[in-house]
N, C-alpha and C positions, 0 to 999 in steps of 0.2 A: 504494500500500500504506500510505505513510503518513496517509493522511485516511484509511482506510478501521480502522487501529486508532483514530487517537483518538475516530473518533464511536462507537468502540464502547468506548471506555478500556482499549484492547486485550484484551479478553475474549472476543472474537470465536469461542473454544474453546466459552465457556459456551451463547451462542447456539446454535452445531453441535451439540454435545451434547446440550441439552435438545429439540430438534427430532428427533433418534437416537430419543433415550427416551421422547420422546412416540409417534413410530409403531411403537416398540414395544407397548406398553402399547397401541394401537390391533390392533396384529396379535394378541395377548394375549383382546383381547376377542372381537376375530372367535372365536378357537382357543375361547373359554367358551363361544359359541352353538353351535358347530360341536360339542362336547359335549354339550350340551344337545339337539341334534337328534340325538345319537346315531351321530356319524361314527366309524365304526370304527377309519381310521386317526389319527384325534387322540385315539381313546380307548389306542391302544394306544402312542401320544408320552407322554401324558398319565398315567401308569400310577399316581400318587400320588394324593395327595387332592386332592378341587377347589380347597377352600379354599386351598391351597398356592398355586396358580394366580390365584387372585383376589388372593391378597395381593400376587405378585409384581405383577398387575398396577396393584393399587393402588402397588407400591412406587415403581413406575416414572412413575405419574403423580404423585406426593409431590416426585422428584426433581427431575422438570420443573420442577415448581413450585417449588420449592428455589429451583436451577438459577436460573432468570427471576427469581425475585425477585432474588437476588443480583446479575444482569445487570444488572437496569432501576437498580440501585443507583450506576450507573455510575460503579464505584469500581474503581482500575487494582491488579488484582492480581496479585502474583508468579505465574509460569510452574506453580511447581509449586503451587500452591494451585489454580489451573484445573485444569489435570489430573487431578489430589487429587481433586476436584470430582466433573470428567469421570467418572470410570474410577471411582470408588468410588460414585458413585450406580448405576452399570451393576453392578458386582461385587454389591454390595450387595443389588440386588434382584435377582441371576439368584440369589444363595442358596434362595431361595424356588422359583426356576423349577427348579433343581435337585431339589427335593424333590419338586416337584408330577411330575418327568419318573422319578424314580430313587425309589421308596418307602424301599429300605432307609436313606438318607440322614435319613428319618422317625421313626424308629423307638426310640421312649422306651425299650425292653428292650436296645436292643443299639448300644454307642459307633460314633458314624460314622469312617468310613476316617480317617487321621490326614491325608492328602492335602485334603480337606473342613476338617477343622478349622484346617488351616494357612492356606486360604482364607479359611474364616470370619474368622479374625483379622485376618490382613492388610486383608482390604476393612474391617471394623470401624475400624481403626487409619487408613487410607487416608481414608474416608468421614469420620473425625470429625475427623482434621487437617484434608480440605480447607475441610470446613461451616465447623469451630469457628474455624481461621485468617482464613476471608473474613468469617464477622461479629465478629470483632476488630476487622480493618480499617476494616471499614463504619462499625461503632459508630465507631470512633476517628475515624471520616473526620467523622463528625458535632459535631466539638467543635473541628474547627480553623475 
């Protein structure tokens, strides 16, 4: 266990995670063709707008990307900054999935459930402590 965090500067979360959220985002796409040919049970998953759907999935490949870059940085970060990381790149872009799955969640005339909005924040709040925490470090890591 012990060689097995330092070749990874104990990150080894961020690895797991961005490999999660990539075959996400790979299931994501399948789910836009499978609309697109008109499958009725993914039209009736699917019940929001497409776009919703495409962003979540672009969101999830954004995070990967994140995610990896940060990895290959191979800068040893605190527990909760991975996690942070982890979990708020996933929150983060199921808000989108959320809406592409749930329309009223969409909907410019009428406030979403306060259950939604408490989400929203947290993963917001979650997602920009872990990003903005690990490229502090990174930067910092650059000047020693």
């Amino acid at each position: 266990m012990q060689q097995q965090d330092a070749r990874h500067a104990g990150n080894i979360v961020l690895l797991r995670g961005a490999c999660l959220w990539l075959l996400m985002a790979l299931l994501l796409a399948w789910c836009m063709v499978g609309l697109n040919f008109g499958v009725d049970p993914l039209k009736a998953i699917f019940a929001g707008k497409f776009t919703r759907l495409l962003q979540a999935h672009i969101d999830f490949l954004l995070m990967t990307a994140l995610i990896l870059g940060v990895y290959a940085a191979r800068v040893s970060l605190p527990w909760t900054v991975r996690w942070a990381m982890v979990v708020g790149a996933f929150t983060n872009s199921s808000l989108f999935l959320l809406m592409a799955i749930f329309p009223v969640l969409d909907n410019p005339n009428q406030p979403p459930p306060m259950i939604f909005t408490i989400f929203l924040l947290a993963s917001v709040l979650m997602t920009s402590y872990g990003f903005g925490k690990a490229a502090v470090l990174v930067l910092r890591s650059t000047f020693k």
